[in-house]
C-alpha positions in Angstrom: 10.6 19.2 -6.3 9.9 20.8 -10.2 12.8 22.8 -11.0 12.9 26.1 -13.4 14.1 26.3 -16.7 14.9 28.5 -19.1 12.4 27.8 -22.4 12.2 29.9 -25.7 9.0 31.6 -27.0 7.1 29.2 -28.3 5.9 29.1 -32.2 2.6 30.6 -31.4 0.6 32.7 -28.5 -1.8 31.8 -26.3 -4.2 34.1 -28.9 -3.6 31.4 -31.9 -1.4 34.0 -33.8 2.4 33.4 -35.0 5.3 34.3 -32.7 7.6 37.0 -34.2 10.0 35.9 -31.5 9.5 32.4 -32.1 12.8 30.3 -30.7 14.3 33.3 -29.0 15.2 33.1 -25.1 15.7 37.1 -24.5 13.0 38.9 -26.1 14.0 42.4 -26.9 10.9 45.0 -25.4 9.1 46.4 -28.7 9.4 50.2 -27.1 12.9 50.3 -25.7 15.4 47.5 -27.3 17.8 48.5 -24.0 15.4 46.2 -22.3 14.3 42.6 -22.9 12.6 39.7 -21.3 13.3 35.8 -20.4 10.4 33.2 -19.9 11.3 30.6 -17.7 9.1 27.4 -16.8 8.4 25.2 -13.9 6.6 21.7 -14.8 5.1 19.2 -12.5 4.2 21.5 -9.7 2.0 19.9 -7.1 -0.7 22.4 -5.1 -3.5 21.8 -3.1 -5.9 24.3 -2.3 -9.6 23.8 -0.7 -8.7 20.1 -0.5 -8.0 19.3 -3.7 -4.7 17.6 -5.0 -3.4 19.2 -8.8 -0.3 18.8 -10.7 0.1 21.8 -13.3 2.9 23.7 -15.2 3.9 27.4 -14.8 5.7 30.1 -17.1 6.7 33.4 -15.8 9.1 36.1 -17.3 12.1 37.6 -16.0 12.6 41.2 -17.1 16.2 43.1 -17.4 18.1 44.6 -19.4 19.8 43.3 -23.1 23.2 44.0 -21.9 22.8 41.5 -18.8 20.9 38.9 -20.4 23.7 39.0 -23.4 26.4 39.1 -20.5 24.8 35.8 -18.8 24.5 34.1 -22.5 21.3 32.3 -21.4 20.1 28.9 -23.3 17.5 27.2 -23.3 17.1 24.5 -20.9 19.4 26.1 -18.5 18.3 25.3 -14.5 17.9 28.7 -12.9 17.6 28.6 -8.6 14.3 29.3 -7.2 10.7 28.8 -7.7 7.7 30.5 -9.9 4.9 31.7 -7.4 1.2 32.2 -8.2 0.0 35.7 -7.2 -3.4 36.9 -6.9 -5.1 40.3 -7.5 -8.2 42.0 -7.0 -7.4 44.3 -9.8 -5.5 44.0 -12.9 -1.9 44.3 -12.8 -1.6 45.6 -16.6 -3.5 46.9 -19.4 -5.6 44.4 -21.0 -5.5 41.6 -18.3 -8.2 39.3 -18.5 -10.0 37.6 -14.9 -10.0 34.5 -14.3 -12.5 32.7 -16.4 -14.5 29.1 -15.9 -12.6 26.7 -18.3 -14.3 25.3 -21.3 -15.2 22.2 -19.7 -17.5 24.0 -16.7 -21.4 24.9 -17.2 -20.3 28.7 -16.8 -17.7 28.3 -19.2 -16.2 32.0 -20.5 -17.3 34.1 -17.5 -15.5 35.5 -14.3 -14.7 32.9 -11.2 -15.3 35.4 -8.7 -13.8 35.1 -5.2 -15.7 36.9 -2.1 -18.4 37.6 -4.7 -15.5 39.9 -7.1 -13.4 38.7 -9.8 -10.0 38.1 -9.7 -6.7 38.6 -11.5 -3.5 35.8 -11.9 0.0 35.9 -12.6 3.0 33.8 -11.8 6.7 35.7 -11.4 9.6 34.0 -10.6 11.8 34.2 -7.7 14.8 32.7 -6.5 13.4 32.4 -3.4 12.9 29.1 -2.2 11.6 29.6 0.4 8.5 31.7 -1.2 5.0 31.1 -1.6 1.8 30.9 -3.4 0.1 34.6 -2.3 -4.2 34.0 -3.0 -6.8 36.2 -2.2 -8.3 34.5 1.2 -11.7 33.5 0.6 -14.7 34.7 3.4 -16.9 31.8 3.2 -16.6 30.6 6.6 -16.5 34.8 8.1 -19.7 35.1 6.1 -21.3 31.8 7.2 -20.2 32.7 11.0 -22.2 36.1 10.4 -25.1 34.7 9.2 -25.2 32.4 12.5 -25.3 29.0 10.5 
């Protein structure tokens, strides 16, 4: 089993840009320094969904405040309990969140994957949970198929 680490912000975002918080592990929040933020990895996970085998890599932050992430004195690299979990959504769970979208490689490349004919949101939080799962949106292919009498 993968195991969660603690990683720093990495030199740039997912957008191309620079980092400001390049190398930090606590990210002090922009609007309210009392709080800050942690992004932990998991690497190697193994899923398999509709019958088919992957291995891929999570990252999911941990939110709290300053005071308890200076308290803990959190490096990187440090092995933290627990699990990060894939959670879908039907609607966006913040302003400016994206849908899933058909990777480069695909002839659809750029727009929505819809599930049950909508598209759909993804995040991945952290637990220490072990015993905690993957929550996805269940798909209706077979109800629908069973409806239409095939």
């Amino acid at each position: 089993m993968s195991k969660v680490t603690i990683a720093a912000q990495p030199a740039q975002l997912a957008n191309g840009e620079v980092n400001p918080n390049a190398g930090l592990v606590v990210t002090p929040n922009a609007n309210n320094a009392t709080f800050g933020s942690m992004r932990v990895q998991q690497v190697g996970i193994v899923t398999m969904e509709k019958g088919f085998l992957n291995v891929s890599n999570r990252s999911a932050f941990i939110n709290g405040r300053m005071e308890v992430f200076e308290a803990k004195d959190y490096k990187e690299g440090m092995v933290l309990p627990g699990k990060i979990v894939k959670m879908e959504f039907t609607e966006p769970q913040f302003e400016g969140q994206r849908p899933v979208v058909y990777p480069s490689t695909n002839p659809n490349a750029g727009e929505p994957v819809l599930k049950n004919g909508a598209p759909y949101y993804i995040s991945y939080e952290y637990t220490a949970n072990e015993a905690a799962h993957d929550v996805l949106i269940p798909t209706s292919t077979v109800v629908e198929t069973a409806e239409a009498g095939m």
